[in-house]
N, C-alpha and C positions, 0 to 999 in steps of 0.2 A: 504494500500500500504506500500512496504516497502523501505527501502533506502539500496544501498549496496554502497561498496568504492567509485565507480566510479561516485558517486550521482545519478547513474539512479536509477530508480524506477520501480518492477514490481510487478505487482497486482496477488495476488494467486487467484484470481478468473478466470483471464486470462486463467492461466496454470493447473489449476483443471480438463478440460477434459483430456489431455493430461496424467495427473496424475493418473485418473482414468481408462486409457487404459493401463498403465506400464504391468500389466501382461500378456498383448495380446503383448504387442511390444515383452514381454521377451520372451516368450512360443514361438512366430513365428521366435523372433530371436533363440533362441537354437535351433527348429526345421529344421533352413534353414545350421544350420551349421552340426546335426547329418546327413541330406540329400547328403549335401557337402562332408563327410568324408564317407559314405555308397556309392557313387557315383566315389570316387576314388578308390574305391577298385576293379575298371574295369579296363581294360587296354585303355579303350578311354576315361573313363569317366574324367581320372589325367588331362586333356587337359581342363577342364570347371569346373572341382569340386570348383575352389577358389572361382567362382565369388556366388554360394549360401554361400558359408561360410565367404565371403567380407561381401555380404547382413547381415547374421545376425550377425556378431561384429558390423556393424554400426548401425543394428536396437537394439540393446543390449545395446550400447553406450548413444544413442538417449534417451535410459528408463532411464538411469543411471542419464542424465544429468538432463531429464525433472524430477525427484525426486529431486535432488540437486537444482533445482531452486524454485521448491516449498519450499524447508527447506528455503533454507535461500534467496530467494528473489533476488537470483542475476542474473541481467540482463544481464550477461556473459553467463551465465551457460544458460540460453533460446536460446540464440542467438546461443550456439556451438549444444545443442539437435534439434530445427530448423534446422541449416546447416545439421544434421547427417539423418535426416528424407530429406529434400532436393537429400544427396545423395542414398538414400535409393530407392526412389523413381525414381531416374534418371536412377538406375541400371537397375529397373521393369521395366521400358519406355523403355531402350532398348532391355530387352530382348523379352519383347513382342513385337517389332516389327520384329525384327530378327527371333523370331515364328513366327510371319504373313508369312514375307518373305516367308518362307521356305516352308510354308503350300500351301501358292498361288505356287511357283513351283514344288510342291509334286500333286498338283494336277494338274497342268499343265501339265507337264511330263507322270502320270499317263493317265490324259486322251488321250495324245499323244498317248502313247505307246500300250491302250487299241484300240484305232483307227487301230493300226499299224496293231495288231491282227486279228481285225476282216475283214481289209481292206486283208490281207495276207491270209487268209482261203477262203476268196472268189473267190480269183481268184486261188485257188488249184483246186476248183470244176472243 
């Protein structure tokens, strides 16, 4: 264990998985942000492009920090790559349910309007 200013203490053994996934954070993070700048380059897409390129500066950040806490053991530097995975994760939570959403009334809708169809051909006969 080591000791940093603040006298807390954290253990590199802790934070060694974490360590060991840096280049999946970074590779997902840069990915979510080239998706973000190719996604603005639509004229609807400028409406939602931020929130993947929000996603990977924080998951970017996140990598950045969790190596910095490994070097030097500082129980700041865990606590800020924590919080940045926290919101990393918060963003994911809601955009998957916001996809749910949309799915369950995309299908709703659809099957509405397939109804509509078939219910409207029948009585042409």
């Amino acid at each position: 264990m080591e000791q940093d200013g603040n006298g807390s203490m954290v253990s590199r053994e802790l934070i060694e998985p974490l360590v060991r996934g840096k280049f999946w954070m970074q590779l997902i993070g840069v990915m979510l942000i080239l998706s973000g700048v190719l996604t603005a380059l639509s004229i609807v897409g400028i409406i939602v492009a931020w929130i993947p390129i929000w996603a990977g500066v924080v998951l970017m950040q996140a990598a950045g920090a969790t190596q910095r806490a490994f070097d030097s053991g500082d129980a700041l530097e865990l606590k800020y790559a924590l919080g940045r995975l926290r919101i990393y994760f918060t963003i994911f939570g809601i955009l998957l349910l916001i996809y749910l959403i949309l799915m369950v009334l995309g299908l709703i809708f659809g099957i509405g309007a397939g109804m509509m169809g078939i219910g409207g051909m029948s009585g042409a006969m």
